[in-house]
N, CA, C and O atoms as a Maestro MAE file, in Angstrom:
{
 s_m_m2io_version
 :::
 2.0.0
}

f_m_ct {
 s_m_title
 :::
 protein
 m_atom[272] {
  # First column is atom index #
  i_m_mmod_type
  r_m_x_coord
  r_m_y_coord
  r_m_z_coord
  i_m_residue_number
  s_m_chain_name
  s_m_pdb_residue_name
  s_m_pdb_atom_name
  i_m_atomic_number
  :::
  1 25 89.500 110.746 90.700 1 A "UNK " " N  " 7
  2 3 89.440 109.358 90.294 1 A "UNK " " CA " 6
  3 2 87.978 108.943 90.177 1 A "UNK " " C  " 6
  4 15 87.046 109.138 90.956 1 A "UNK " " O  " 8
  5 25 88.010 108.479 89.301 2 A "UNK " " N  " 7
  6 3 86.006 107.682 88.576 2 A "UNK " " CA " 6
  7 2 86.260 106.107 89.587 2 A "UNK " " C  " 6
  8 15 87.039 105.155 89.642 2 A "UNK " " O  " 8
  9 25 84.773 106.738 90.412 3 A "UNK " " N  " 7
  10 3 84.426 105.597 91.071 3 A "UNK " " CA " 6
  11 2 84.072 104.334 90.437 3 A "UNK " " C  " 6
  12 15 84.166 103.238 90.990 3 A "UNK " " O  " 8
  13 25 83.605 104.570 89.092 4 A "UNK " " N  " 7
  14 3 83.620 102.797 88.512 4 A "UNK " " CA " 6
  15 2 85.176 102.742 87.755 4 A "UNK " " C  " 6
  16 15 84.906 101.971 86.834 4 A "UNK " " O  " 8
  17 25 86.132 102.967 87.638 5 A "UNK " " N  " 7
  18 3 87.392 103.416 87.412 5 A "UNK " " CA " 6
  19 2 88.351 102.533 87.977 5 A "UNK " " C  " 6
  20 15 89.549 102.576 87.696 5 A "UNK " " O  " 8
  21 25 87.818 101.713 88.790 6 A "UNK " " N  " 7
  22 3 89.127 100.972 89.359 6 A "UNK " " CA " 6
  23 2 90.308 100.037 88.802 6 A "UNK " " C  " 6
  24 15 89.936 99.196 87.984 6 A "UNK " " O  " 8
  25 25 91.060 100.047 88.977 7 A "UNK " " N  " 7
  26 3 92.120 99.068 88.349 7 A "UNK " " CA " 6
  27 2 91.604 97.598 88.631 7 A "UNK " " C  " 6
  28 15 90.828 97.722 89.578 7 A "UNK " " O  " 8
  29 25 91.651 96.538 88.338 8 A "UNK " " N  " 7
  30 3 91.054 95.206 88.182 8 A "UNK " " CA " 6
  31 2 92.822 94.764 88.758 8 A "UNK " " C  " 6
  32 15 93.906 95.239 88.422 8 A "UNK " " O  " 8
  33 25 92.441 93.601 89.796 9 A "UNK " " N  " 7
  34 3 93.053 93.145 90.572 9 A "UNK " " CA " 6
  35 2 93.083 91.480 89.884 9 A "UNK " " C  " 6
  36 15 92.182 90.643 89.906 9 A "UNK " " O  " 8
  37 25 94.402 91.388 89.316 10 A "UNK " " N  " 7
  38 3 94.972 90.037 88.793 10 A "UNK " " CA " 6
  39 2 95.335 88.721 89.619 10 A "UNK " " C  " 6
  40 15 96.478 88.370 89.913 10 A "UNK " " O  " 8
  41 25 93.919 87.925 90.002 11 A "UNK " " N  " 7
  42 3 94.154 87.431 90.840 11 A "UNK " " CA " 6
  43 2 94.554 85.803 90.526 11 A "UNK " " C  " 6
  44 15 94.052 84.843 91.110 11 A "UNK " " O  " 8
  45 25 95.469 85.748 89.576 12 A "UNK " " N  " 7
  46 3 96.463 84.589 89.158 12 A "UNK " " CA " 6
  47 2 97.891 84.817 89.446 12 A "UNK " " C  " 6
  48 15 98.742 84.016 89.060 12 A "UNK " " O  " 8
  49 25 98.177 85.855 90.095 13 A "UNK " " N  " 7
  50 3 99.638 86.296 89.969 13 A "UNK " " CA " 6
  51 2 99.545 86.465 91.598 13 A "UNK " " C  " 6
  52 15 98.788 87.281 92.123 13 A "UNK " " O  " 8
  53 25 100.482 85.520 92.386 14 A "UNK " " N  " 7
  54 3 100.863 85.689 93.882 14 A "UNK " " CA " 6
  55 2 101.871 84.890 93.830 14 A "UNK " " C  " 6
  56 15 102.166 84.255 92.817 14 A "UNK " " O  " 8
  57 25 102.699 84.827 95.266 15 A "UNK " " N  " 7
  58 3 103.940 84.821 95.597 15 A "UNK " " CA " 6
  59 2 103.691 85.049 96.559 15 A "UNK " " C  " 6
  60 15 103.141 86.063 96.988 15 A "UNK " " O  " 8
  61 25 104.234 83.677 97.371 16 A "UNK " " N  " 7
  62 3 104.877 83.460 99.142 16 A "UNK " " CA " 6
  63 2 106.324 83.494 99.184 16 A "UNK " " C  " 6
  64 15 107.069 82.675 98.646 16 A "UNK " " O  " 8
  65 25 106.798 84.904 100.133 17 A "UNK " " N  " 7
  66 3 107.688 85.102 100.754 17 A "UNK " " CA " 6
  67 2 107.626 85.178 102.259 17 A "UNK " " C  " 6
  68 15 106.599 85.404 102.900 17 A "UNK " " O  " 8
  69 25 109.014 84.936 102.836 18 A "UNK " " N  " 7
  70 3 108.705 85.167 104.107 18 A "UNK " " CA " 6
  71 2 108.371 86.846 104.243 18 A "UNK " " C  " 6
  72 15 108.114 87.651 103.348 18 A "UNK " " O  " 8
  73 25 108.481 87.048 105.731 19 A "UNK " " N  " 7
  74 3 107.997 88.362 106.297 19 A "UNK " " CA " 6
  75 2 108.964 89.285 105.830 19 A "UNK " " C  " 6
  76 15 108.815 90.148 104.965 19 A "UNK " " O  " 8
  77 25 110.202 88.949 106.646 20 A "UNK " " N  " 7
  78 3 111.653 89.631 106.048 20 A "UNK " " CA " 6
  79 2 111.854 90.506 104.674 20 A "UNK " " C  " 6
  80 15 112.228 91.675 104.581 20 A "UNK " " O  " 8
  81 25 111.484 89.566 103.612 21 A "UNK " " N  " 7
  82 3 111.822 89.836 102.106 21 A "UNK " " CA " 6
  83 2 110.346 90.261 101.569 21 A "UNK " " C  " 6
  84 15 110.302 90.800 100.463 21 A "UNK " " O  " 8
  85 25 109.022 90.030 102.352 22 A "UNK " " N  " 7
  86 3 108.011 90.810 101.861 22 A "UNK " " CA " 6
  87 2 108.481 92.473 102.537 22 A "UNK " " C  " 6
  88 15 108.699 93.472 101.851 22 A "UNK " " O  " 8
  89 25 108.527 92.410 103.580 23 A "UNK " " N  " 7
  90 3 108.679 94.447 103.812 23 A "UNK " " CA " 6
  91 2 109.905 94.986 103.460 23 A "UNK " " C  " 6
  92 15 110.201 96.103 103.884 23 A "UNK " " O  " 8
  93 25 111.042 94.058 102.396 24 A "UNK " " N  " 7
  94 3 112.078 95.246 102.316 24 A "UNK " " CA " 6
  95 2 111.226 95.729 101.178 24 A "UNK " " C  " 6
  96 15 110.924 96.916 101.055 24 A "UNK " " O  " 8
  97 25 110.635 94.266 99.891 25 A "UNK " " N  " 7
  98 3 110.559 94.429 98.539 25 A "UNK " " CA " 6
  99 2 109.116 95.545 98.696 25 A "UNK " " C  " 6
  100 15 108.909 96.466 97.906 25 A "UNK " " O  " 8
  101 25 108.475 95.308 99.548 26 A "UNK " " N  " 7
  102 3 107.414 96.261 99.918 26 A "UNK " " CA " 6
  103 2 107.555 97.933 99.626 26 A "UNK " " C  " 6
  104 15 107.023 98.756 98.881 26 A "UNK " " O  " 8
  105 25 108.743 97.917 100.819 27 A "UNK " " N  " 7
  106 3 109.707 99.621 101.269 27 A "UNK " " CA " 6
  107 2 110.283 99.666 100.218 27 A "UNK " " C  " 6
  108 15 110.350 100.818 99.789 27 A "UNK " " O  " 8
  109 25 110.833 98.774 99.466 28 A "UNK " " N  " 7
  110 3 111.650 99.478 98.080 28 A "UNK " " CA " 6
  111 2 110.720 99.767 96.975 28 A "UNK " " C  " 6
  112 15 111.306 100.530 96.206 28 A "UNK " " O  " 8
  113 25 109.409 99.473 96.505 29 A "UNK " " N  " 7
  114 3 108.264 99.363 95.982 29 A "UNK " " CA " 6
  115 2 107.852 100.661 96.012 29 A "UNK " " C  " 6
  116 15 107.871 101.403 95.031 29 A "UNK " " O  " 8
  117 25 107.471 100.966 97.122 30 A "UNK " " N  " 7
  118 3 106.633 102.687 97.367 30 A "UNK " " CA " 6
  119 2 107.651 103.816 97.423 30 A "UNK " " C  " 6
  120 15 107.194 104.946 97.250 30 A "UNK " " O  " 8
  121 25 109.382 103.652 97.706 31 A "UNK " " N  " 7
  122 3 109.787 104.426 97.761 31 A "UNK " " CA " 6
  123 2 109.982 104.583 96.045 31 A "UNK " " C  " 6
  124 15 109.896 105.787 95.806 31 A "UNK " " O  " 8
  125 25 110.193 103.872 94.868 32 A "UNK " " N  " 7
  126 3 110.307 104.326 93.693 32 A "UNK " " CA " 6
  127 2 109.125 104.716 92.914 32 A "UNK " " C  " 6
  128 15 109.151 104.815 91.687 32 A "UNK " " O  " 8
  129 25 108.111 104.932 93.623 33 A "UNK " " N  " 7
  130 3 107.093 105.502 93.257 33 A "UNK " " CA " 6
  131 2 106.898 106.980 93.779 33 A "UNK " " C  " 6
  132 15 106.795 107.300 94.963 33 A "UNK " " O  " 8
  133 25 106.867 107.781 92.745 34 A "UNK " " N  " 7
  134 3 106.650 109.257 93.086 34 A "UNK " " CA " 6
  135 2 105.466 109.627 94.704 34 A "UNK " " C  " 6
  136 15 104.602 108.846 95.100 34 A "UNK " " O  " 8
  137 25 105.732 110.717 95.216 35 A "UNK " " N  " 7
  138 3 104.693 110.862 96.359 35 A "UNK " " CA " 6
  139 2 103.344 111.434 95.572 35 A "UNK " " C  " 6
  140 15 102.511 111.867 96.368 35 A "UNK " " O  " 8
  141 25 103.005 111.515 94.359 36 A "UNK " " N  " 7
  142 3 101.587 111.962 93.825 36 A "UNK " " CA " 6
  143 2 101.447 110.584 93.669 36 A "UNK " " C  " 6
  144 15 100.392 110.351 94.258 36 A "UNK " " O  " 8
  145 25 102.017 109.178 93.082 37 A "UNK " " N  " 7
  146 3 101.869 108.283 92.845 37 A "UNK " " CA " 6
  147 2 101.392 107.412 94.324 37 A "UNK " " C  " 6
  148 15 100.519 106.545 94.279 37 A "UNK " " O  " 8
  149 25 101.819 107.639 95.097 38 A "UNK " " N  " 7
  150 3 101.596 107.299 96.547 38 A "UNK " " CA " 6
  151 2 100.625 107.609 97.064 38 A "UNK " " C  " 6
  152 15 100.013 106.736 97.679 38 A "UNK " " O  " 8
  153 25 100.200 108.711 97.029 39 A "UNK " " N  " 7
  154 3 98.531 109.286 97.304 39 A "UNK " " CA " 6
  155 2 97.940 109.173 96.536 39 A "UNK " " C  " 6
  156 15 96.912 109.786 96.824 39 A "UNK " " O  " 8
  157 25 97.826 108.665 95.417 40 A "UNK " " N  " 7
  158 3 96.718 108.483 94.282 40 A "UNK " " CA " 6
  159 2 96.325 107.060 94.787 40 A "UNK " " C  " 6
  160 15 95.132 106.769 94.700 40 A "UNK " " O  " 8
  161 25 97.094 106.240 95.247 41 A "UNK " " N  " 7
  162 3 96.989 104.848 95.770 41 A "UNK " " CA " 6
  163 2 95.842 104.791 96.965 41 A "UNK " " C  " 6
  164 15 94.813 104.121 97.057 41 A "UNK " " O  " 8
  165 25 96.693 106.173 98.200 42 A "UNK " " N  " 7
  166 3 96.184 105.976 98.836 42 A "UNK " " CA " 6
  167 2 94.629 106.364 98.948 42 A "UNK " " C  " 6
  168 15 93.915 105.736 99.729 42 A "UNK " " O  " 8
  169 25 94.110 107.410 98.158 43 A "UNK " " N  " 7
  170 3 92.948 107.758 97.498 43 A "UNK " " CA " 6
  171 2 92.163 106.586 96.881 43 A "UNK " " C  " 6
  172 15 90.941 106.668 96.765 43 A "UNK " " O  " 8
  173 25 92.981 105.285 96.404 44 A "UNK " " N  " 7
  174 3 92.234 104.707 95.650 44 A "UNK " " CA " 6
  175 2 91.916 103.980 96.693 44 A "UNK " " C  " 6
  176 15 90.690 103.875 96.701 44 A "UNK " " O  " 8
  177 25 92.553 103.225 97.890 45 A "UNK " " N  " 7
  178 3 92.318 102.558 99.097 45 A "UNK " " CA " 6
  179 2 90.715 103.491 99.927 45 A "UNK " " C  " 6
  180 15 89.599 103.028 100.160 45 A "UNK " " O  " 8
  181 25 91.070 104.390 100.086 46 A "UNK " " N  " 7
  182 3 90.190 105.507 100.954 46 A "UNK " " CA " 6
  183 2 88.587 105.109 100.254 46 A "UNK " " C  " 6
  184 15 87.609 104.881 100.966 46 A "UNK " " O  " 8
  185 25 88.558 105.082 98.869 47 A "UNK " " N  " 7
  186 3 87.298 104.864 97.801 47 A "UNK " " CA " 6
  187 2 87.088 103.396 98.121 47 A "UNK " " C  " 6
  188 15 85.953 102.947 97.958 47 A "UNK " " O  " 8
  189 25 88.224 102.457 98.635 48 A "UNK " " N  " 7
  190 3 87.291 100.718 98.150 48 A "UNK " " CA " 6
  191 2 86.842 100.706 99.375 48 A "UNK " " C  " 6
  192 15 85.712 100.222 99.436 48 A "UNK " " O  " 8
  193 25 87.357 101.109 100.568 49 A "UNK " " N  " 7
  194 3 87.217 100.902 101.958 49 A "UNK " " CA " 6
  195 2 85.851 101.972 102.162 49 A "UNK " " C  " 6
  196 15 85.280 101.585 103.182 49 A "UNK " " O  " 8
  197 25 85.354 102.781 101.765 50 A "UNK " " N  " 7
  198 3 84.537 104.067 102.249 50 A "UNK " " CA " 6
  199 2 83.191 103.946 100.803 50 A "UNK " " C  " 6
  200 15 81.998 104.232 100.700 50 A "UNK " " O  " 8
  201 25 84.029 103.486 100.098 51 A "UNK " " N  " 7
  202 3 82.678 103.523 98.970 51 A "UNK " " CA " 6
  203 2 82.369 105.034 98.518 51 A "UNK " " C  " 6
  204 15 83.178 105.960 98.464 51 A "UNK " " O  " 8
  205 25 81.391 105.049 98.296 52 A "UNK " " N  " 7
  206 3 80.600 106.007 97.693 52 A "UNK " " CA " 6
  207 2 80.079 107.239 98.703 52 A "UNK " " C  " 6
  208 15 79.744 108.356 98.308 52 A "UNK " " O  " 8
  209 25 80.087 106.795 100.066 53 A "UNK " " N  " 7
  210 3 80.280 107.324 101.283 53 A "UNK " " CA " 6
  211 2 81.810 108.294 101.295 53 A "UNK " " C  " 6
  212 15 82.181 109.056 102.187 53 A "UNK " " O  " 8
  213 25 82.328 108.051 100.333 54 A "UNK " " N  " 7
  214 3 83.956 108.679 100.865 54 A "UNK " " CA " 6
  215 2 83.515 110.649 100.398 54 A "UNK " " C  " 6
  216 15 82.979 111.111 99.392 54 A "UNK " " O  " 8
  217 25 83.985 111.255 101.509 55 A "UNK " " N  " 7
  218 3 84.004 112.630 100.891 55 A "UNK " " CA " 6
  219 2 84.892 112.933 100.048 55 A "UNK " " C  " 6
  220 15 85.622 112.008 99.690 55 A "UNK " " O  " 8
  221 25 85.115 114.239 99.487 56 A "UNK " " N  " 7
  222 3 85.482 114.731 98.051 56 A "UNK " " CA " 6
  223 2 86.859 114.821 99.199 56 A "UNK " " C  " 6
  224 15 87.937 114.268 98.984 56 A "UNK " " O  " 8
  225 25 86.606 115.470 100.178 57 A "UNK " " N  " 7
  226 3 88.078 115.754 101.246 57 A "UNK " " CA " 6
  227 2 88.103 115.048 102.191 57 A "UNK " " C  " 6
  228 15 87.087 114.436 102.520 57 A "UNK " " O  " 8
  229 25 89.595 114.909 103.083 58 A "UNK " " N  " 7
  230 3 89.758 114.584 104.403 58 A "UNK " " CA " 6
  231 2 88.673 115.343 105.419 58 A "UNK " " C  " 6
  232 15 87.937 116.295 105.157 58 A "UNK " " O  " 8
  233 25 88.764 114.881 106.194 59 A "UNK " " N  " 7
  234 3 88.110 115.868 107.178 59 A "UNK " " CA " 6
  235 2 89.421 115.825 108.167 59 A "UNK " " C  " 6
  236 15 90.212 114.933 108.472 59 A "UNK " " O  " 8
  237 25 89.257 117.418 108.580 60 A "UNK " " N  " 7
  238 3 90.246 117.657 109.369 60 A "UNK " " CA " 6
  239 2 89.891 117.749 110.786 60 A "UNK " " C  " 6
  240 15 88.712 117.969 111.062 60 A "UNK " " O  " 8
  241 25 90.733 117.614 111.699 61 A "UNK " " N  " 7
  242 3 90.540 117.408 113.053 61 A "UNK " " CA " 6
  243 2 91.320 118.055 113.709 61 A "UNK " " C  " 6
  244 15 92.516 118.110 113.422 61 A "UNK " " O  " 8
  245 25 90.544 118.954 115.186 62 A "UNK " " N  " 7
  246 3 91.066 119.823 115.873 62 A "UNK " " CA " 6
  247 2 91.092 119.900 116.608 62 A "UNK " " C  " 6
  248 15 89.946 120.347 116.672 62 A "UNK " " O  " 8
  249 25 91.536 119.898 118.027 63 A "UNK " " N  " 7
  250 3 91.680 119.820 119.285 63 A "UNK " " CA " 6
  251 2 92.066 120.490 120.472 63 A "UNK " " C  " 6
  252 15 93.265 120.759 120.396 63 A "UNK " " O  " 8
  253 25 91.732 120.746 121.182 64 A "UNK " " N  " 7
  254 3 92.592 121.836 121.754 64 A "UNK " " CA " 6
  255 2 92.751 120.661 123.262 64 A "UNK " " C  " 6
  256 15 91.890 119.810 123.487 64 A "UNK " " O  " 8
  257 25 93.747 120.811 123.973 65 A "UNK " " N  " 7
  258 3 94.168 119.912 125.174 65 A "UNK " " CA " 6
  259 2 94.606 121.081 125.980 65 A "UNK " " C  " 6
  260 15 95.047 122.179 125.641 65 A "UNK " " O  " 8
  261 25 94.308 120.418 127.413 66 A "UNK " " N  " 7
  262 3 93.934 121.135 128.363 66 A "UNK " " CA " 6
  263 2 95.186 120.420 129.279 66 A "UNK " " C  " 6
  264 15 95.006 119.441 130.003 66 A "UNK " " O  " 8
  265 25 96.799 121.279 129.048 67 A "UNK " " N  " 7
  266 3 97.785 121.338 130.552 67 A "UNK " " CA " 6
  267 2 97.346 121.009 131.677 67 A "UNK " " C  " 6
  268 15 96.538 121.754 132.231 67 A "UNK " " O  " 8
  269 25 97.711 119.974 132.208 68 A "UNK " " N  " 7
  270 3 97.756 119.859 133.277 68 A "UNK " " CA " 6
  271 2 98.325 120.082 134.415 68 A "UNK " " C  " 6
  272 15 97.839 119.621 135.448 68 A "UNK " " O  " 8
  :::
 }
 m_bond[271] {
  # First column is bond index #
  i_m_from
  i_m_to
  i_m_order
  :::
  1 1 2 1
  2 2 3 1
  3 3 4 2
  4 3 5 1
  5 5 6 1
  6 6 7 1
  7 7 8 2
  8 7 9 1
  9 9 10 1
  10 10 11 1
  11 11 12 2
  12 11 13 1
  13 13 14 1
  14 14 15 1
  15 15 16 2
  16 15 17 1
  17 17 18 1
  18 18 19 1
  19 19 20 2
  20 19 21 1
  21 21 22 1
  22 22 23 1
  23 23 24 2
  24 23 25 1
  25 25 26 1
  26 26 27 1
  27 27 28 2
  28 27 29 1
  29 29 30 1
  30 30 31 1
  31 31 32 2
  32 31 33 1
  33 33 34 1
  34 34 35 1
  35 35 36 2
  36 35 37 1
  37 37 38 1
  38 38 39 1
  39 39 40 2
  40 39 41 1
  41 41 42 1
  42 42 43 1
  43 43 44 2
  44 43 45 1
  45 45 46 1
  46 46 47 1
  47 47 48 2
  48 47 49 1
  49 49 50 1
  50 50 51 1
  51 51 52 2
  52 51 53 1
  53 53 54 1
  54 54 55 1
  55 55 56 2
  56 55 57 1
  57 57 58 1
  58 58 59 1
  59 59 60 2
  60 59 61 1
  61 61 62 1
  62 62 63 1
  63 63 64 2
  64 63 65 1
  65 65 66 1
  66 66 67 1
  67 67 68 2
  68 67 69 1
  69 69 70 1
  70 70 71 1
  71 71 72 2
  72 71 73 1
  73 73 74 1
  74 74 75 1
  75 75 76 2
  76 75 77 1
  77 77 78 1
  78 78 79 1
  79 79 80 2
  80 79 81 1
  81 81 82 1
  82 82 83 1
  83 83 84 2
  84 83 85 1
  85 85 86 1
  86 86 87 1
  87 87 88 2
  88 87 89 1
  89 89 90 1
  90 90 91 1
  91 91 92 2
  92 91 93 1
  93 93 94 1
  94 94 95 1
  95 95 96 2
  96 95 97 1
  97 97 98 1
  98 98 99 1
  99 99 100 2
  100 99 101 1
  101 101 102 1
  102 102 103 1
  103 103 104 2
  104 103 105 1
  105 105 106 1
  106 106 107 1
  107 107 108 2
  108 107 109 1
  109 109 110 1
  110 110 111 1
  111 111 112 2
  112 111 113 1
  113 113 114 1
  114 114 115 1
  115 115 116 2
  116 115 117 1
  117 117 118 1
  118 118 119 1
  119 119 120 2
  120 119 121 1
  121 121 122 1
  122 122 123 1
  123 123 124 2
  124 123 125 1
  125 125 126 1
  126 126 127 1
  127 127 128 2
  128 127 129 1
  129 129 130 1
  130 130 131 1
  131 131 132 2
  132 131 133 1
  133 133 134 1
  134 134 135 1
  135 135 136 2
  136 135 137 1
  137 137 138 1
  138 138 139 1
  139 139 140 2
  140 139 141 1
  141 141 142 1
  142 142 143 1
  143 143 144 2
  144 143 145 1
  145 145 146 1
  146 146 147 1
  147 147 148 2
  148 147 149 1
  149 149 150 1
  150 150 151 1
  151 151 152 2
  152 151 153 1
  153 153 154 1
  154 154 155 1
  155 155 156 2
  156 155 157 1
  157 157 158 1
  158 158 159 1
  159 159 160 2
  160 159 161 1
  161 161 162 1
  162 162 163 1
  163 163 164 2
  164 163 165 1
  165 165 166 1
  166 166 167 1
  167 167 168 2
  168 167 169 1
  169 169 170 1
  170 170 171 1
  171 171 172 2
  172 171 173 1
  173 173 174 1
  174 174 175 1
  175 175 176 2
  176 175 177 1
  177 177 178 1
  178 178 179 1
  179 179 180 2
  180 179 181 1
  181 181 182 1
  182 182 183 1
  183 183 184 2
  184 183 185 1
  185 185 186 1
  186 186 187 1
  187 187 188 2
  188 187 189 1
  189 189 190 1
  190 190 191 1
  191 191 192 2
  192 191 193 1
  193 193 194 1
  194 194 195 1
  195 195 196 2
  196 195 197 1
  197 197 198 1
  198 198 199 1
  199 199 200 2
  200 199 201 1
  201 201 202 1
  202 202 203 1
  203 203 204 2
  204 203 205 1
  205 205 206 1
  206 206 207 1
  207 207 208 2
  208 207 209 1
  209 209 210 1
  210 210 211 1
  211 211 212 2
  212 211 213 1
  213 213 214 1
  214 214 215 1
  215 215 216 2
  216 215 217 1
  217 217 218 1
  218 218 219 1
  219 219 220 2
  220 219 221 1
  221 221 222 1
  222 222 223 1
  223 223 224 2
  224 223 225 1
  225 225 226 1
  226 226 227 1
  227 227 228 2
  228 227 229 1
  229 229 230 1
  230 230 231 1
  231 231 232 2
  232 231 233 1
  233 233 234 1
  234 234 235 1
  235 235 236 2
  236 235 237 1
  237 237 238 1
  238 238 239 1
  239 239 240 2
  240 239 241 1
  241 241 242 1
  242 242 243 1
  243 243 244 2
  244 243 245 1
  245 245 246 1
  246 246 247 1
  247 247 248 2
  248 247 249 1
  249 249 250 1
  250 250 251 1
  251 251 252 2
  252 251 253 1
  253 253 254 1
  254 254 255 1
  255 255 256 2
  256 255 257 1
  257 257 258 1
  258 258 259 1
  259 259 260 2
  260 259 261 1
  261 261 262 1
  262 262 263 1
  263 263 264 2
  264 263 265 1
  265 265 266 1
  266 266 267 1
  267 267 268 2
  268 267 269 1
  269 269 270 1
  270 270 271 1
  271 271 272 2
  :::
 }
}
């Protein structure tokens, strides 16, 4: 995804619902969206929040824990 690339956010178009009917229409929203469609989102979130700072990858994390 091209960092000057972003989708432009239409900010004449909102709607107050309660809580209830915002997270079903929410959950029904992302589930009819493919899972490449879902991570492309979330990729695009990762870029506004991290900027130009964002790496090409996750960084992965490893741990080892110690039984007690």
């Amino acid at each position: 995804m091209d960092e000057n690339n972003f989708p432009r956010l239409d900010k004449t178009v909102f709607s107050v619902v309660s809580l209830e009917e915002a997270d079903s229409d929410e959950k029904e929203y992302w589930l009819s969206k493919t899972p490449y469609e879902r991570l492309q989102y979330m990729e695009l979130l990762r870029r506004i929040n991290y900027g130009t700072s964002a790496v090409a990858r996750l960084q992965r994390v490893f741990e080892v824990a110690e039984r007690i």
